[in-house]
VOGU-3710 file (C-alpha; in Angstrom, 3 decimals, decimal comma):
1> xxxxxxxxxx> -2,707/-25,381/13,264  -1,354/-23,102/10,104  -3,728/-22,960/7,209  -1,792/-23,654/4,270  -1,891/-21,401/1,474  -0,741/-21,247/-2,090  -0,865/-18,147/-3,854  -0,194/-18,626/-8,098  1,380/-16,045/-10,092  1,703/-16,325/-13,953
11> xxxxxxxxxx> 5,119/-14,403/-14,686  9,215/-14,449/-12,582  9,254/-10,806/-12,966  8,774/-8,330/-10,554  5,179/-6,666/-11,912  2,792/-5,325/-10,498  0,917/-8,858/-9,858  3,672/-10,354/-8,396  4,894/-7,496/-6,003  1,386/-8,045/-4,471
21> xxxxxxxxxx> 1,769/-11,514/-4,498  4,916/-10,980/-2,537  3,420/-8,192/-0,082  1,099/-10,672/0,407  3,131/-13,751/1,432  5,588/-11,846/3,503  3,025/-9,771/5,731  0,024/-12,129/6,467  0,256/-13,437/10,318  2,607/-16,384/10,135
31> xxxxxxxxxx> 1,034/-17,899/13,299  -2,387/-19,002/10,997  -0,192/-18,950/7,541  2,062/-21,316/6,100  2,630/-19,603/2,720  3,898/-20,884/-0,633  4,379/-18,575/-3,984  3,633/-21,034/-7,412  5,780/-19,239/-10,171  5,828/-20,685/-13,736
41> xxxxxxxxxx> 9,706/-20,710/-13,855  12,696/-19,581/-11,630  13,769/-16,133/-12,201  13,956/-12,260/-10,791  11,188/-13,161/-8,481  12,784/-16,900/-7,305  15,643/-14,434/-5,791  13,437/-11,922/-4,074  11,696/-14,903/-2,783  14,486/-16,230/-1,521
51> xxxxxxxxxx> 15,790/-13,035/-0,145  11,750/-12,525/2,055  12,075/-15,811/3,412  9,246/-17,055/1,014  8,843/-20,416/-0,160  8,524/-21,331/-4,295  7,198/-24,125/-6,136  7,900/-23,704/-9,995  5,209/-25,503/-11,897  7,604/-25,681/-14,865
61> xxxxxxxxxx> 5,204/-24,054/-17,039  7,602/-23,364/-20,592  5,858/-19,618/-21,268  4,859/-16,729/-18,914  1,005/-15,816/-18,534  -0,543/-18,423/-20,354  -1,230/-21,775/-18,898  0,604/-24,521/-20,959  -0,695/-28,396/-20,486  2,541/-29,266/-18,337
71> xxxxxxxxxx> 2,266/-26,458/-16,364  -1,604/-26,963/-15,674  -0,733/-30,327/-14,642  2,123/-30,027/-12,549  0,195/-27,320/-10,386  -2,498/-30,109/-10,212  -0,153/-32,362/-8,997  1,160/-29,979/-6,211  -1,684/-28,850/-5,089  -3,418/-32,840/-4,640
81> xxxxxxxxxx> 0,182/-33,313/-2,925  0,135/-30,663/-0,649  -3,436/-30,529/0,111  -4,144/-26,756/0,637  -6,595/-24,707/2,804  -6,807/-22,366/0,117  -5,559/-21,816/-3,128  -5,354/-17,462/-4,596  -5,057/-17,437/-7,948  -3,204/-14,207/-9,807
91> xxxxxxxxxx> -2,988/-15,330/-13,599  -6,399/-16,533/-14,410  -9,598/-18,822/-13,454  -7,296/-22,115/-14,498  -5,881/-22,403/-10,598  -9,004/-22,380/-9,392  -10,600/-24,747/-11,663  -8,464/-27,643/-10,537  -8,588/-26,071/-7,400  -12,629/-26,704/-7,014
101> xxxxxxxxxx> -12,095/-30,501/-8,912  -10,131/-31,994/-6,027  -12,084/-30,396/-3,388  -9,885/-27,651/-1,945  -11,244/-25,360/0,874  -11,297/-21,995/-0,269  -10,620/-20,754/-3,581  -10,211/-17,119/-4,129  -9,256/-15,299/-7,505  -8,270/-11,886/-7,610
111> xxxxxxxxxx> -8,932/-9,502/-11,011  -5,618/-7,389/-11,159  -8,153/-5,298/-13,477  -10,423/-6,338/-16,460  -8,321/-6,686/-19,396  -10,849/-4,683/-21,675  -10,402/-1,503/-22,800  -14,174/0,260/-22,445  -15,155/0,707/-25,573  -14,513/-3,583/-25,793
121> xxxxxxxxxx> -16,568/-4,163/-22,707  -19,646/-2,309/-24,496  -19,369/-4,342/-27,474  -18,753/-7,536/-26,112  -19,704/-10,632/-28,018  -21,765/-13,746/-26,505  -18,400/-16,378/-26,205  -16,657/-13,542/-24,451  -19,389/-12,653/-21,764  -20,391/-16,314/-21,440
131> xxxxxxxxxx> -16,707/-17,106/-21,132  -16,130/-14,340/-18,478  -19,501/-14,747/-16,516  -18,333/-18,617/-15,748  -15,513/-17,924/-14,302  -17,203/-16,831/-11,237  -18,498/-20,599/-10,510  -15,090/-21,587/-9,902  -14,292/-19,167/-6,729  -15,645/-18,747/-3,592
141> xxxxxxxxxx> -14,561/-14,992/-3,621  -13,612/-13,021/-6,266  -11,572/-9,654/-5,256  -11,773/-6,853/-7,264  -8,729/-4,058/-6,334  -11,694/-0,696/-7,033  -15,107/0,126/-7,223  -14,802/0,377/-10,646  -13,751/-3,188/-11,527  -16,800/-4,290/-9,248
151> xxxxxxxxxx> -18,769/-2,050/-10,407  -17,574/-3,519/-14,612  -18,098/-7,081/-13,196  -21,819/-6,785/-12,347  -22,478/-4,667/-15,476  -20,804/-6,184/-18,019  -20,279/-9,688/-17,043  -23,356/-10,043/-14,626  -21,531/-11,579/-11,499  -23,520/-11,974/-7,978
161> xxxxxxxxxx> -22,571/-9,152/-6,032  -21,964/-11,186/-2,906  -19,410/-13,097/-4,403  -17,187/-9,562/-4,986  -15,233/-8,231/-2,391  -12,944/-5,091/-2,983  -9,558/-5,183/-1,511  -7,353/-2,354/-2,726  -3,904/-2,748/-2,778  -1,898/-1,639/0,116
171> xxxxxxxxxx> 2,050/-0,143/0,315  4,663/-0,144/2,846  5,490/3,728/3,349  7,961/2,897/6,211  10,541/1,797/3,518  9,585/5,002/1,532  10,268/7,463/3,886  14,021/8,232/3,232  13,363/8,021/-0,753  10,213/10,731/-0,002
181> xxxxxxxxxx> 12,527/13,012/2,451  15,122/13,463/-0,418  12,243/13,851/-3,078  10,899/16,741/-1,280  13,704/18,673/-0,453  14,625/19,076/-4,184  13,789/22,472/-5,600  14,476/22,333/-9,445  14,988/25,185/-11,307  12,507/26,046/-14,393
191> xxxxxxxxxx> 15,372/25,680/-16,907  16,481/22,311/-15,519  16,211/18,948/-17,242  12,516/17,916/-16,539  12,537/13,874/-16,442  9,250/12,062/-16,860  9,298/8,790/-16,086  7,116/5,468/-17,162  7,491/2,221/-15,421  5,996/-0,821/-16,615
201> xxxxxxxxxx> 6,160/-3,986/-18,698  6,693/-2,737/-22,554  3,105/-3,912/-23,534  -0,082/-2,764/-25,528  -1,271/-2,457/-22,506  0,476/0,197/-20,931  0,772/2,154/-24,540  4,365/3,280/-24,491  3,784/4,203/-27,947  1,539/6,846/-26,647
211> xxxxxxxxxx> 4,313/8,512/-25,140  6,466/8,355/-27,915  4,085/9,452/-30,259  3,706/12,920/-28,219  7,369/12,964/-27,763  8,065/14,061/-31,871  5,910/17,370/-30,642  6,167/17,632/-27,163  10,596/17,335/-27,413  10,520/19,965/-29,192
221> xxxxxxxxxx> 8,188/22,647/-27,482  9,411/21,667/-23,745  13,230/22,462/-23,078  15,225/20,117/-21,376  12,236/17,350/-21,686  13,843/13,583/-20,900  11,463/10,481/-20,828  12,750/7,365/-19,317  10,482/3,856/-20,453  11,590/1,841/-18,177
231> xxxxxxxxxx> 10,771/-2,010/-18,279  11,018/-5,468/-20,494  8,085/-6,270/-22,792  6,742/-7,881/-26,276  6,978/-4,260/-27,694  10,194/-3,290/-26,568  11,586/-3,800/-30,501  8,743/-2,048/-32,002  8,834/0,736/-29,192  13,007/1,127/-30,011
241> xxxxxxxxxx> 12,401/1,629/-33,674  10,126/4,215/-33,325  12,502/6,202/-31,629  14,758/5,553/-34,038  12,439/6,546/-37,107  11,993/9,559/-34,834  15,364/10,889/-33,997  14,368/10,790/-30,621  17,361/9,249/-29,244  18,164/12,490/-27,138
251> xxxxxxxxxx> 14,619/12,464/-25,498  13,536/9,053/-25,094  15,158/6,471/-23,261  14,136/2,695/-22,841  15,922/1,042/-19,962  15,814/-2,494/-18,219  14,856/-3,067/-14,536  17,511/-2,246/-11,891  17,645/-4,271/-8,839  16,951/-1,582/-6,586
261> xxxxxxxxxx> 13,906/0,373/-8,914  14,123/3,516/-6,605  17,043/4,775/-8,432  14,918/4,993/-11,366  12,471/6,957/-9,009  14,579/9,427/-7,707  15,744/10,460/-11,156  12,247/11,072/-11,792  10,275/14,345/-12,030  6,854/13,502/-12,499
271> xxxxxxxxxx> 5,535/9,560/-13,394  3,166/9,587/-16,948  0,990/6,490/-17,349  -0,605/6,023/-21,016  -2,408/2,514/-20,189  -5,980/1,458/-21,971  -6,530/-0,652/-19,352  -5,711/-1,171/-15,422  -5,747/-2,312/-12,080  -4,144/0,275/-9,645
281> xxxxxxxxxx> -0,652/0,064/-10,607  1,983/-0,196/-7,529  3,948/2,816/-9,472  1,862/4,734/-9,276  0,809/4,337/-5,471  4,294/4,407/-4,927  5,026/7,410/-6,917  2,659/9,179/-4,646  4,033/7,890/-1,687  7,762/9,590/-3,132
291> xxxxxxxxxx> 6,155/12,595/-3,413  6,646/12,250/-7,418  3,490/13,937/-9,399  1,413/11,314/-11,394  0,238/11,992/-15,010  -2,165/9,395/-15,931  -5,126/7,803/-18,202  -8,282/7,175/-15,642  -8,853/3,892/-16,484  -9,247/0,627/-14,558
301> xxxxxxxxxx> -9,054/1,994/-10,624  -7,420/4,802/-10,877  -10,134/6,736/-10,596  -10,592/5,408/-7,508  -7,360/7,004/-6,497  -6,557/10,385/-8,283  -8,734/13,222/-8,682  -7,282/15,233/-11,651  -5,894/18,713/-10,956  -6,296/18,079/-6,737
311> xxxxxxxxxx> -3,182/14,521/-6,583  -2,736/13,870/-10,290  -3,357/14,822/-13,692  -5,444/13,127/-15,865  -4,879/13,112/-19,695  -6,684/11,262/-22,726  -3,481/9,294/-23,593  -4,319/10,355/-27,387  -4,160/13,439/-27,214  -1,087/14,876/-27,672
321> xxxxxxxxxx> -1,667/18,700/-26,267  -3,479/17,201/-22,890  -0,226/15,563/-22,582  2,029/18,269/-23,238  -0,261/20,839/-20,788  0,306/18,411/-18,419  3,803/18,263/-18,857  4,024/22,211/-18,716  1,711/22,432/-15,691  4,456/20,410/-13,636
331> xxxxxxxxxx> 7,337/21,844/-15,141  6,658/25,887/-15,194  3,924/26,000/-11,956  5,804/25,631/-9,160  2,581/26,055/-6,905  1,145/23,545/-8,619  3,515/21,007/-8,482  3,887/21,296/-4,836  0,070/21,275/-4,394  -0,260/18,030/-6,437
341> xxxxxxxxxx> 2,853/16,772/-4,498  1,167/17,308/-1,036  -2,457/16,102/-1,503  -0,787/12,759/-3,068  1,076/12,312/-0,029  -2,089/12,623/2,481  -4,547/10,268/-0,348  -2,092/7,762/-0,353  -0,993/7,731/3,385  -4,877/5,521/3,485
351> xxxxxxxxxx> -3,695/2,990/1,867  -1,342/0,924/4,374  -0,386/-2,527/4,179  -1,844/-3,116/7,069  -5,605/-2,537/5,785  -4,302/-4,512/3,156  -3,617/-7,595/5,044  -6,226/-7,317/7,387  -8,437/-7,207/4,275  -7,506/-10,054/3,187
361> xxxxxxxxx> -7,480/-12,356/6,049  -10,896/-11,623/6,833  -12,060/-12,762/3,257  -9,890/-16,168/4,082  -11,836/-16,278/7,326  -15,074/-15,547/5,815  -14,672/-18,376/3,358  -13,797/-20,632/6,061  -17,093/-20,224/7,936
//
């Protein structure tokens, strides 16, 4: 008999959150799954869905992210109806709250990063810590996606060790491969357009600003410099007229999603990443997997992943000349580029959707017994 399992995501984009979600539903056995994605309202990710096979219930929930009283309740509803093995929540402890009320199975909760910057988690006040600490009563497992976050968890928030397992995320290179072939065979030219690319939801979060902040000196010191924001967000107005106070139109870009996102990839010559705080972002693993250089703020995980100078670069994300060296490492060292290039390609090759799955159904198993 299948165990039934509902996996709740709090956004109908395709982010980071709900491309694992997705990986998720579409790869674990379906001989011991029967798997159903809870969105808060049809959108980009209904169609994917659709397009994988994957089942949807939309909990109707009026807003993205946050939990609104109709939404809460209509999950409730569902999840009484369809009485679950095991309900995942993606988009806070609120799933598995009702979850644990009506008795449910196994309730597992994975931390797509701590939503702290560090300087916040040092000078955290009592509400927040006793608001954060609780929230480990409600699971039976909580995953964290690095050492790092399990590492913030014990510290900071004092959760039981046992209760933490550490599941990293996991990519499909097969799907890759052709993208990666025609990445590698390129051989720019020195005076070429170099394009940097950022992909992400237009948040304070990921720090766009940062980029455009370096852009008013950087444009002007590297030739043929083109950055490409590409994503939807809260601070895609506020991002757009600081280019505009700029006069940075001819450098900085802002584009929507595309459909097919590796278009935006192979345009790319090197991925930056400004955020204050993380998980391990899919773009970047995936960048890696392209063969596409990663310039990036070690925060959240990604430590976990790139060791500066050896797969990546790490920068300060406010400092503007550690972002500009960066910039002119990958653009004017050829040897360097290539090395970076390489030794992403072997790092990331370890992290395979299979480990992934397997991963996770032995944390579903492990709850069972």
């Amino acid at each position: 008999m299948k165990l039934k399992l509902l996996l709740v995501v709090g956004n109908c984009s395709l982010n980071g959150t709900e491309k694992y979600a997705i990986e998720l539903a579409s790869n674990l056995n379906k001989e011991k799954y029967s798997v159903v994605i809870a969105t808060p309202e049809r959108g980009q990710l209904s169609d994917i869905m659709n397009k994988y096979g994957i089942r949807e219930f939309v909990y109707n929930n009026g807003k993205m992210n946050k939990f609104s009283l109709k939404g809460t309740l209509n999950l409730l509803k569902h999840i009484k109806e369809e009485k679950y093995d095991i309900v995942h929540a993606n988009n806070g402890i609120i799933p598995c709250i009702l979850s644990k009320l009506i008795g449910i199975k196994i309730v597992v909760e994975t931390k797509h990063g701590l939503f702290f910057t560090e300087e916040k988690l040092r000078k955290l006040n009592f509400f927040t810590f006793i608001h954060e600490h609780l929230k480990q009563y409600y699971s039976d497992y909580i995953i964290a996606i690095s050492q790092k976050d399990k590492s913030y968890l014990i510290k900071y928030f004092k959760f039981k060790e046992h209760k933490i397992k550490v599941i990293y995320n996991g990519i499909k290179t097969d799907n890759l491969d052709k993208y990666k072939d025609l990445k590698l065979r390129v051989d720019k030219n020195e005076n070429e357009n170099f394009i940097l690319g950022n992909i992400g939801r237009l948040t304070y979060q990921k720090a766009q600003e940062r980029i455009i902040k370096a852009s008013t000196v950087i444009g002007k010191e590297i030739e043929g410099l083109k950055i490409l924001l590409i994503g939807e967000g809260e601070n895609r107005d506020m991002l757009t007229d600081m280019i505009k106070k700029n006069k940075l139109e001819d450098i900085v870009s802002i584009l929507s999603y595309k459909e097919n996102i590796y278009d935006y990839y192979m345009e790319m010559d090197a991925l930056i990443l400004t955020s204050r705080f993380e998980g391990i972002p899919f773009v970047l693993m995936e960048s890696m997997a392209l063969g596409i250089p990663v310039i990036t703020t070690d925060v959240g995980g990604i430590g976990d992943i790139i060791k500066n100078g050896f797969n990546g670069i790490i920068i300060d994300g406010d400092n503007i000349n550690e972002i500009k060296e960066a910039i002119k490492k990958l653009k004017y060292d050829k040897i360097t580029y290539k090395k970076i290039q390489m030794n992403a390609l072997e790092t990331i090759s370890k992290y395979s959707i299979k480990s992934f799955i397997n991963n996770y159904e032995d944390v579903y198993s492990s709850a069972l017994n």
